[in-house]
N, C-alpha and C positions, 0 to 999 in steps of 0.2 A: 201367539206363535211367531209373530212378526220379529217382535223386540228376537228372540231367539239367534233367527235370519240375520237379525241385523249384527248381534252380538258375532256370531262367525263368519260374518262378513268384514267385520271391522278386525277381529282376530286374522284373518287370511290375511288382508290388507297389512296387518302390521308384519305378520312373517315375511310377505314379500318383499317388503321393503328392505326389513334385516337381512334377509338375505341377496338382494340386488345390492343394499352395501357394502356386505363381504365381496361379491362380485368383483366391484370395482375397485374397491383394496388391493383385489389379486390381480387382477389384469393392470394396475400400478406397479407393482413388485414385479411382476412380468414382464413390462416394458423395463423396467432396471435392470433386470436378471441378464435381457438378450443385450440392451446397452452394451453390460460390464462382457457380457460374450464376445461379442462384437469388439471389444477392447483386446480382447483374449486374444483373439484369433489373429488379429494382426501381430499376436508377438512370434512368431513364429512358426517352427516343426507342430500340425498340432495332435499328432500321435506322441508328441513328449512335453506338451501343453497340461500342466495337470488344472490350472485355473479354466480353459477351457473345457476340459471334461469334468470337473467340478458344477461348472454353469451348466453344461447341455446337459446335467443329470438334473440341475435344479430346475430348467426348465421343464422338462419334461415334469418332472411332479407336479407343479405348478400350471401346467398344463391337464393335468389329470384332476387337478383340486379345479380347476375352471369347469373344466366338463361336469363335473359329478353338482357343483353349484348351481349351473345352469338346466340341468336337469330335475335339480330342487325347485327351482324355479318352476319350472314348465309344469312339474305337480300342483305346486301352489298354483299357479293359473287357471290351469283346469279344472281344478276342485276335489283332488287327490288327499285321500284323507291318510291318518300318519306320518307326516311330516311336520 
């Protein structure tokens, strides 16, 4: 029964890993995203900014793909099964 244990142990182990490095992929892309924001925002009006409302939309998804990640995670940790 051990070997068993040990087998989804080592299977958790690999999903967390895959998925702490999609993690940090995104929160990569998300440091760029608010950069080029940040770029944006100094051009101007930014109610007629459409590169910054393009970024602060992509942030926010990328925002929401970080959350829903890190709560994949926090399953995987715990021992949350279907994931």
């Amino acid at each position: 029964m051990a070997g068993v244990f040990n087998d989804m142990d080592k299977l958790r182990q690999e999903k967390l890993k895959l998925w702490q490095g999609k993690l940090q992929k995104l929160e990569k892309e998300y440091e760029v995203i608010m950069q080029k924001r940040g770029e944006a925002m100094q051009m101007g009006d930014l109610r007629e900014n459409a590169a910054f409302q393009c970024l602060s939309e992509d942030a926010d998804a990328w925002r929401a793909r970080m959350e829903e990640v890190k709560k994949i995670i926090a399953n995987i940790e715990h021992g949350h099964q279907g994931v």
